[in-house]
C-alpha positions as CSV (number, residue, x, y, z in Angstrom):
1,X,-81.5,-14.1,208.1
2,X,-82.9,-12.5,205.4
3,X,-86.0,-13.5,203.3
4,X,-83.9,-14.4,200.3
5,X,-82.0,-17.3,202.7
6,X,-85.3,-18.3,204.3
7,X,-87.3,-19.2,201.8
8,X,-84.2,-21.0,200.6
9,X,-83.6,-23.1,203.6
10,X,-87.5,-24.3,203.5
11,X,-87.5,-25.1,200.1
12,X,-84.3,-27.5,200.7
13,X,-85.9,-28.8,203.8
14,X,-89.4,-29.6,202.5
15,X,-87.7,-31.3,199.7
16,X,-86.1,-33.5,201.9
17,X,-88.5,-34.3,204.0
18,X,-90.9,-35.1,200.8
19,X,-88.3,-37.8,200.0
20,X,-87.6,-39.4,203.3
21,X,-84.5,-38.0,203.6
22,X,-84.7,-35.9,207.2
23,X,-88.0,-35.8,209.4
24,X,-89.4,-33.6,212.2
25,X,-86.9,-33.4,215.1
26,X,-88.8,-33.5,219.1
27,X,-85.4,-31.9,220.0
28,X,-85.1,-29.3,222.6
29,X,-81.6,-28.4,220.8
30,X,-81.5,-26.2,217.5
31,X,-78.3,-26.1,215.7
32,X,-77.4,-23.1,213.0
33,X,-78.3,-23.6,209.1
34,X,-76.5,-21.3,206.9
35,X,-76.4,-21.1,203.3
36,X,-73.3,-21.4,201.2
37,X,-73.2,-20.8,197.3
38,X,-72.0,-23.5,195.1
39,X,-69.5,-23.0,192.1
40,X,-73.1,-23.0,190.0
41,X,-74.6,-20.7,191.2
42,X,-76.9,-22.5,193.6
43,X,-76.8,-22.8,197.6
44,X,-76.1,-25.3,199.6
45,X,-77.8,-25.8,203.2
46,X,-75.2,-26.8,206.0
47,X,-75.7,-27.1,209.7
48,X,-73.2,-26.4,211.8
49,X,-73.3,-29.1,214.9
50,X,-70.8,-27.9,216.4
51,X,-73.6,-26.1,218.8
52,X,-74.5,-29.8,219.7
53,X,-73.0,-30.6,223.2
54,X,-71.2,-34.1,223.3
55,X,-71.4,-37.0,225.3
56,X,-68.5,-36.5,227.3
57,X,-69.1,-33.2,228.2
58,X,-73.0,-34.1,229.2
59,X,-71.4,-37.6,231.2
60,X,-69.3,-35.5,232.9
61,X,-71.2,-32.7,234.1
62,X,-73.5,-35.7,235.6
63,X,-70.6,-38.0,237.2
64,X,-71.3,-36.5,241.0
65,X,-75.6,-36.3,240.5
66,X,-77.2,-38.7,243.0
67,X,-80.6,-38.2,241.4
68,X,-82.1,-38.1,238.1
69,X,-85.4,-38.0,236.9
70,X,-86.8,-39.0,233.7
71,X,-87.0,-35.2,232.5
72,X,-83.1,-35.2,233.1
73,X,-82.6,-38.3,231.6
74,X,-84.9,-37.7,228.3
75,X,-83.7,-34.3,227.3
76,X,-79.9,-35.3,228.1
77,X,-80.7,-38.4,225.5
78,X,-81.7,-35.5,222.4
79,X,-78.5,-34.1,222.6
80,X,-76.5,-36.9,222.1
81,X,-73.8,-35.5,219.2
82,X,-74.1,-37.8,216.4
């Protein structure tokens, strides 16, 4: 990504965090933001969560375990497509 789109992207993110809007993720998981330019001009910040594995796909990758442990448990839970 180039400076330009950087500095971009964490402008539009400290905004929303300054209102309340978004907050700090503990998430293992990172999903793409791009950039897309609005009929004015301006940009508009999109994530693409389609890089976010879904339940189904987690539950059944887990149907024949035996044994979990927490670790399994709590970084399977952050990647919960919402």
């Amino acid at each position: 990504m180039n400076l330009k789109d950087t500095i971009e992207i964490q402008r539009q993110v400290d905004e929303l965090v300054s209102k309340g809007l978004v907050r700090e993720s503990l998430s293992p998981c990172v999903v793409p933001t791009l950039l897309m330019p609005k009929k004015d001009g301006s940009m508009r910040m999109r994530v693409d969560g389609r890089a976010i594995p879904r339940l189904e796909d987690m539950l059944e990758e887990l149907h024949c375990s035996k044994v979990l442990s927490k670790i399994d448990l709590r970084s399977g839970y952050y990647q919960i497509n919402i």
